[in-house]
SEMAR-706916 format. One record per residue (C-alpha): residue in one letter; x, y, z. Coordinates in steps of 0.1 Angstrom, whole numbers, padded with zeros to 4 digits, always signed. Each point is the difference from the previous one (the first is absolute). Last residue first. Layout:
BEGIN
AXYZ ...
//
This chain:
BEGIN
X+2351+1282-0749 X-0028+0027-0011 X+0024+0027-0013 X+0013-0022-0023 X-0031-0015-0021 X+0007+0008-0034 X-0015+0031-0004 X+0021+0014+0028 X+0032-0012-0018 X-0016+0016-0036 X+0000+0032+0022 X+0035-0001+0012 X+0012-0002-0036 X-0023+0026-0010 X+0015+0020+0023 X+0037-0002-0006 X-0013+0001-0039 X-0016+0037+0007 X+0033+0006+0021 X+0029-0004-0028 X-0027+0013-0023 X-0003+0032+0017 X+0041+0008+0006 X+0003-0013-0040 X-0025+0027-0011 X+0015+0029+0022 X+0036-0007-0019 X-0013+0001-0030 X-0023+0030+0001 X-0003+0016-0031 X-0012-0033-0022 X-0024-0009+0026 X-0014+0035-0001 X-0035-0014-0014 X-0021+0036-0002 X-0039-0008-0004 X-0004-0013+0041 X-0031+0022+0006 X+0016+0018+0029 X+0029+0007-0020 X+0023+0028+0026 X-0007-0017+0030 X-0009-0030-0014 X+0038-0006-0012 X-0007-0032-0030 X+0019-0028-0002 X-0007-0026-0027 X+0015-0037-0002 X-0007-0026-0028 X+0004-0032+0005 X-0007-0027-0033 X-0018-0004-0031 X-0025-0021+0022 X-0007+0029+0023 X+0013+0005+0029 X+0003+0035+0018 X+0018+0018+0023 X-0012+0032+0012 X+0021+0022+0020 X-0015+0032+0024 X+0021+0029+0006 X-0011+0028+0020 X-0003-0019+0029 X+0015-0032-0007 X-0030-0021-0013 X+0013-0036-0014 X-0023-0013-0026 X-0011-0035-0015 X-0016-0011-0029 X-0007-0034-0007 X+0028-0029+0004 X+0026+0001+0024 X+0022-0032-0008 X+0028-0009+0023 X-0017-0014+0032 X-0019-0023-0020 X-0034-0008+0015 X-0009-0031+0023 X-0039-0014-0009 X-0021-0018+0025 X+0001+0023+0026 X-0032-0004+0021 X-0011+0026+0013 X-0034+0004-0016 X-0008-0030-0012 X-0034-0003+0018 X-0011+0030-0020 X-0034-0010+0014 X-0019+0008-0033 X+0006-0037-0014 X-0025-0010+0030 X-0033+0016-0015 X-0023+0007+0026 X+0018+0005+0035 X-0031-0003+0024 X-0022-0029-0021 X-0034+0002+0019 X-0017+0012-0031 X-0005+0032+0009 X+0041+0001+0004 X+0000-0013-0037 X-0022+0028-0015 X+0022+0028+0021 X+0030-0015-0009 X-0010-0003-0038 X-0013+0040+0001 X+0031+0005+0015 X+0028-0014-0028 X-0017+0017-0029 X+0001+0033+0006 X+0027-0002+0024 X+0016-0012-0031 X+0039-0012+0008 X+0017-0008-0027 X+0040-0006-0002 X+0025+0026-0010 X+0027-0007-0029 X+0043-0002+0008 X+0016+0021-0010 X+0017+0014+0031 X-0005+0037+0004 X+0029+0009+0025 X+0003+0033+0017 X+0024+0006+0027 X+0004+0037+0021 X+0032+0009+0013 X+0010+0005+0036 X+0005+0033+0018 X-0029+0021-0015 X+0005+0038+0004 X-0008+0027+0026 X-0010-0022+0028 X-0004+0022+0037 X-0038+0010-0003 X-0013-0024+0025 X-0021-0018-0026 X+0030-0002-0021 X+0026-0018+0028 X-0034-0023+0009 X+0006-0010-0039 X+0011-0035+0009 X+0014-0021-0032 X-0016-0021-0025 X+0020-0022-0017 X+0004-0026+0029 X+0014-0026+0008 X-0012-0032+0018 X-0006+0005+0035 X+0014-0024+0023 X-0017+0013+0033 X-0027+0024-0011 X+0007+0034+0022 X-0033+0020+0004 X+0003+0036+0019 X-0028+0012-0012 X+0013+0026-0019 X+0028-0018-0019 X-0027-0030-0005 X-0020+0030-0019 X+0032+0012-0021 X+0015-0035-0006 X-0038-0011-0019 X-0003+0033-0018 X+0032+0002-0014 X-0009-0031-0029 X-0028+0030-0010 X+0030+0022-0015 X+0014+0032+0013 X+0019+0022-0025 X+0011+0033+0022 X-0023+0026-0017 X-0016+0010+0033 X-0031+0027+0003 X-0014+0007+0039 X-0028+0013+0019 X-0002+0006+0034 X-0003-0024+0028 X+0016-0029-0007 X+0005-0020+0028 X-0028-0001+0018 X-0015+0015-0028 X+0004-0033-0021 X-0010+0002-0036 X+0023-0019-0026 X-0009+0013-0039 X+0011-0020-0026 X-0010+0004-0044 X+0017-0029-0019 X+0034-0001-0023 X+0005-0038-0010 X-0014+0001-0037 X+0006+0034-0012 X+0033+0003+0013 X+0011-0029-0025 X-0003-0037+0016 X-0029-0002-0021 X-0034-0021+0004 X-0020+0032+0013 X+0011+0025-0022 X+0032+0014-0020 X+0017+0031+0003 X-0007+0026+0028 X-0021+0004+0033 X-0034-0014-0016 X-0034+0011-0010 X-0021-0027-0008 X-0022-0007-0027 X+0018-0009-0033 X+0022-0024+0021 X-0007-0009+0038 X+0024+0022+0028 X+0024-0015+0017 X-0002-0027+0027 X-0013-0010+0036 X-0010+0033+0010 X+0006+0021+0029 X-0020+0008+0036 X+0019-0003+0038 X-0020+0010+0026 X+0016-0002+0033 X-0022+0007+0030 X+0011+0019+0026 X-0020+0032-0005 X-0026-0013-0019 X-0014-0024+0032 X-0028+0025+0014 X-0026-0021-0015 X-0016+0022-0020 X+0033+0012-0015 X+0006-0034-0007 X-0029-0004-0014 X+0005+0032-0024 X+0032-0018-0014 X-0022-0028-0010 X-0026+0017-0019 X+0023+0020-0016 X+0021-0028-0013 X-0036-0012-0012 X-0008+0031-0020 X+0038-0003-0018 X-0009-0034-0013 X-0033+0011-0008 X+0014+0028-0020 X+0027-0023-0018 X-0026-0025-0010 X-0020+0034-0017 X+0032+0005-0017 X-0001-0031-0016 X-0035+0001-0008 X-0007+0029-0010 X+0037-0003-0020 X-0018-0029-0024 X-0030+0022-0003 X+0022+0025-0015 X+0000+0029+0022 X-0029+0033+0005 X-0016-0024+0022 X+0032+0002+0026 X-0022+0005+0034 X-0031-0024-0018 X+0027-0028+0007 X+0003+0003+0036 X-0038-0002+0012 X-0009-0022-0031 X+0021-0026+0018 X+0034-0006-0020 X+0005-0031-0019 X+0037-0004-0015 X+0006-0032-0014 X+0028+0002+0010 X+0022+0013+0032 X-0009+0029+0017 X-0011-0016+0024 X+0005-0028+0022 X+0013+0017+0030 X+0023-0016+0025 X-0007+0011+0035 X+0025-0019+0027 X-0010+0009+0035 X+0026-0007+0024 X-0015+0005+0033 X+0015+0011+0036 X-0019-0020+0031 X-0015+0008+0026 X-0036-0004-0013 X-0022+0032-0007 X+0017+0010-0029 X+0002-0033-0012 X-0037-0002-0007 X-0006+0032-0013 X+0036-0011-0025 X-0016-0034-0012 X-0034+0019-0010 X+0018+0026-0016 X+0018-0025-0025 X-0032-0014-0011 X-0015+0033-0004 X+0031+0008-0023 X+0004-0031-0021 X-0043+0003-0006 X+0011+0041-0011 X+0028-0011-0021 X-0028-0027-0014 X-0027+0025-0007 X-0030-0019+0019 X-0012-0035+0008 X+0010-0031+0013 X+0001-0036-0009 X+0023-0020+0025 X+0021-0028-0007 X+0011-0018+0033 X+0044-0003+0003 X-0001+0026+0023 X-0022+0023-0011 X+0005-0004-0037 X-0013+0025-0023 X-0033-0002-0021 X+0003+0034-0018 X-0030+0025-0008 X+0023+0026-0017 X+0030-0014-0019 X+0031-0024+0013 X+0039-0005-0006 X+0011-0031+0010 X-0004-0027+0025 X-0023+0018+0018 X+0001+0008+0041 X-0018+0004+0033 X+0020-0008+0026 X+0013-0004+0035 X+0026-0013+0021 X+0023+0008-0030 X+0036-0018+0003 X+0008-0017-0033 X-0024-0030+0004 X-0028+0026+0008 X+0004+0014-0029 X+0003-0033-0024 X+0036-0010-0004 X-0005-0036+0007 X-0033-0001-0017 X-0025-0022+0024 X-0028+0020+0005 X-0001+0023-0033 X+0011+0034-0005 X+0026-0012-0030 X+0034+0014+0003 X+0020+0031-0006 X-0025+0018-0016 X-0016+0018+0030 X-0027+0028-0012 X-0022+0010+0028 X+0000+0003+0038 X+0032-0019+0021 X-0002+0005+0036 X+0025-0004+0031 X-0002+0004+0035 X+0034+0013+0012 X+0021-0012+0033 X+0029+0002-0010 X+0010-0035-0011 X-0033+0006-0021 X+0020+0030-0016 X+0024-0027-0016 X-0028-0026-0016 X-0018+0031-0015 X+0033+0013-0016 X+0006-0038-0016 X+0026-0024+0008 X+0006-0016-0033 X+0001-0040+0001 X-0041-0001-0013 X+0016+0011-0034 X-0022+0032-0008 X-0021-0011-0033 X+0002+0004-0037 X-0032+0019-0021 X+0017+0026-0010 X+0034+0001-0003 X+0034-0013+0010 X-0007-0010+0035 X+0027-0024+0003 X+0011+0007+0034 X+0032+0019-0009 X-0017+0010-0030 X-0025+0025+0025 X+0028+0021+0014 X-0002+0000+0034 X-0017+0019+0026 X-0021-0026+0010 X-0038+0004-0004 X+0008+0035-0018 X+0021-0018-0027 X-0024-0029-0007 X-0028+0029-0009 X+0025+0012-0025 X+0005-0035-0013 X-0039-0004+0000 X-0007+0029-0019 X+0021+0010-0034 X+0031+0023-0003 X+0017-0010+0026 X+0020+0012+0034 X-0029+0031-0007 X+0020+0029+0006 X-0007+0035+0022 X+0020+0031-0014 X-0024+0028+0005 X-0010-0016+0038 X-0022+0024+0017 X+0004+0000+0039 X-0035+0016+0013 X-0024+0026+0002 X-0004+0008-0034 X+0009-0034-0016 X-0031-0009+0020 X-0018+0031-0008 X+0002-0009-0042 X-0007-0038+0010 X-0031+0009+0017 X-0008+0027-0029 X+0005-0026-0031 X-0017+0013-0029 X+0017-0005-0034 X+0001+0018-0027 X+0035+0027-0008 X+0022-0028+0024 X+0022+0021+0019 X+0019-0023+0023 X-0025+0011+0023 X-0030-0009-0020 X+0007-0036+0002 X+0007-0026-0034 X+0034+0014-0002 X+0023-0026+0015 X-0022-0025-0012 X-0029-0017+0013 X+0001-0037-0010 X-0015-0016+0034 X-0004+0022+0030 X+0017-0009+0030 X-0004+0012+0039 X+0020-0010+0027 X-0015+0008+0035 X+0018+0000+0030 X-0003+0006+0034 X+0024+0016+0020 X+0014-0022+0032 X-0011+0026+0032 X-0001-0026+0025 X+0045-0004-0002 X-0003+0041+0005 X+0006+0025-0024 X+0027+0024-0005 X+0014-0018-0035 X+0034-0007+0021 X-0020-0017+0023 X-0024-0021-0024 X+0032-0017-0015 X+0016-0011+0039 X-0033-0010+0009 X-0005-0018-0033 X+0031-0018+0001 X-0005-0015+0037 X-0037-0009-0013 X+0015-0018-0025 X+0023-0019+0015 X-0029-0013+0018 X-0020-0004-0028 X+0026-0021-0021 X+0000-0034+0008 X-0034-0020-0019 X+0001+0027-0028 X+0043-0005-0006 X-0010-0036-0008 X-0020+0010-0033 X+0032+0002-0021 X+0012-0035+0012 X-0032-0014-0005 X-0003+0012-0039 X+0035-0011-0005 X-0007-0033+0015 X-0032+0000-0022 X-0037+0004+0005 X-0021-0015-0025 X-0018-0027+0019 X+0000+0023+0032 X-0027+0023-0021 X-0023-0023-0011 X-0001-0018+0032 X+0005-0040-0001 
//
């Protein structure tokens, strides 16, 4: 029997039926979409999603870091849509990841933390822009599944026609997989993520079809190993901040390399490039947009730098504070497109076409936070390559079979739908709500962030009335989420 059908449920059927019937609708929806965006139904934009891993909110020059070098991102944010408000739906990697494959909050699919997978029910954003038309890639960091042949929730078993990935975060000289084969190559590894990502887009620009390019950085996560190149820039720095700013340099050096492709191409103008981070800012080294770090569900550990370039639509340069959140950036591009996916589960995220177009002034629907406590699970690229690449030379394609994550949607556990554990928050621009369970008990905080930025002034005790309002709708949604978790929105 296949891998992949042996682990594929009713609900996981159900969810991928709307793939098999939905192009023509589609291409309905997308004329009517592209119209009102002045383009015609040939003219899809393409995309390219770009994520570093661990850069905080101020770990860029333009957010006014005193250090660090980061001109491509500087003239990005320059030229573009900069998001000062932009969240991480977690604090930690693959849950945030989960949210920009399918707009949802990552606990509804039981991607707590690192290390857990996608659930292969979830309609992902590579799976819905196929309906239109789009070629997809994935290049880099996946985390939400292993990238061996034969994991249900691999990248190409969650919509990627191609791929070159690594389980995890990776260093300089990485093996990566290339479609399920471990490779060994060579270079800075933003710059390997890059050139591997260029490759895909030359050859898509000269097919007819749109591309979906999904660039997921590995740096600067630790251990931090900047080429001499990038670290001799910051010599005057402990050798521990060489490093991790040199990571960011390289990082920032391969954005440019991509955006001037496209320029070399002749494909910027209508190509969406969408670049943020998967979590806040690391501790004792990172420089963060307010209390707490990567980890936290404080500012500090879900606020992340954004910029969205698009001169098509975009033209000049613009600065929003509305809170956006990476779960939007799933409804947003399908918005654009013109993608409707029959039987949708719900959303968190929500369309921000009203903000690119300049006509959203303020957030209509809350933000959600939930940190479940429940621990990560490891995932070594490190580790996990160099045996896929010794086993494929041995003839054996998938190496070790207990890194298939051939559980991964199976729901084998049904949660409470009365108990919230972990800390939570509901953000009601200004006021954001944290609940939090401990074993002593709950404990609520509400801070305004307009006027507390750094969350040091509790007014719980001030604002009664305010306090009830946001725990009467933080539970409403926790409630709902636990029902995802469960299995509802697959049946």
């Amino acid at each position: 029997m296949n891998v992949l059908n042996s682990n594929v449920s009713s609900g996981q059927k159900s969810r991928r039926d709307f793939l098999k019937a939905a192009s023509a609708a589609v291409c309905l929806s997308a004329i009517k979409s592209l119209s009102a965006f002045g383009n015609s139904p040939s003219k899809k934009p393409d995309i390219i999603l770009c994520k570093a891993d661990d850069q905080g909110w101020g770990d860029v020059a333009y957010n006014g870091h005193p250090v660090l070098k980061t001109p491509n991102l500087d003239a990005m944010a320059a030229a573009s849509l900069r998001f000062d408000r932009f969240y991480a739906a977690a604090p930690v990697c693959s849950p945030t990841r989960g949210s920009v494959m399918t707009g949802r909050h990552p606990n509804r699919f039981g991607c707590f933390k690192w290390g857990h997978t996608l659930r292969p029910q979830e309609v992902t954003i590579a799976e819905a822009l196929k309906t239109a038309g789009y070629a997809t890639g994935h290049f880099g960091k996946w985390h939400l599944g292993s990238v061996r042949k034969g994991c249900p929730v691999n990248p190409g078993a969650s919509g990627f026609d191609e791929w070159l990935s690594a389980p995890n975060f990776f260093d300089n000289n990485p093996i990566l997989s290339r479609d399920g084969v471990a490779v060994q190559t060579q270079g800075e590894s933003s710059i390997v993520t890059a050139d591997a990502a260029i490759e895909f887009i030359r050859k898509h620009t000269r097919s007819p079809k749109p591309f979906l390019a999904v660039v997921w950085f590995g740096s600067p996560h630790g251990p931090h190993e900047a080429i001499e190149r990038d670290r001799a820039l910051y010599n005057t720095q402990s050798k521990k901040l060489q490093h991790f700013y040199g990571e960011i340099t390289g990082l920032d050096r391969a954005v440019g390399k991509l955006r001037k492709e496209l320029r070399t191409l002749g494909i910027h103008d209508n190509t969406i490039f969408w670049y943020c981070s998967d979590n806040g800012g690391l501790p004792n080294v990172g420089a963060t947009g307010g209390r707490g770090n990567k980890g936290k569900i404080y500012e500090g550990g879900l606020r992340v730098p954004a910029i969205l370039e698009w001169p098509a639509r975009i033209p000049n340069h613009r600065k929003t504070d509305v809170p956006c959140n990476t779960s939007d950036i799933y409804p947003t591009l399908l918005d654009i497109v013109g993608v409707k996916v029959r039987k949708q589960p719900p959303l968190d995220g929500i369309s921000l076409v009203p903000l690119l177009d300049g006509r959203m002034s303020s957030r209509p629907k809350p933000l959600g936070f939930w940190d479940y406590p429940i621990g990560g699970i490891r995932t070594p690229s490190r580790e996990f390559m160099p045996e896929l690449l010794a086993a494929q030379k041995k003839g054996n394609e998938v190496g070790d079979k207990s890194r298939l994550r051939l559980n991964a949607g199976k729901l084998t556990k049904q949660y409470p739908q009365d108990m919230f554990p972990g800390h939570a928050a509901w953000l009601d621009w200004p006021w954001k709500l944290h609940r939090i369970e401990t074993r002593k008990g709950v404990k609520f905080e509400l801070y305004n962030l307009a006027e507390d930025p750094e969350e040091r002034n509790d007014l719980a005790a001030r604002h009664a009335e305010r306090l009830k309002a946001m725990k009467a709708e933080l539970k409403k949604w926790q409630r709902a989420v636990v029902r995802s978790l469960n299995g509802r929105d697959y049946r």
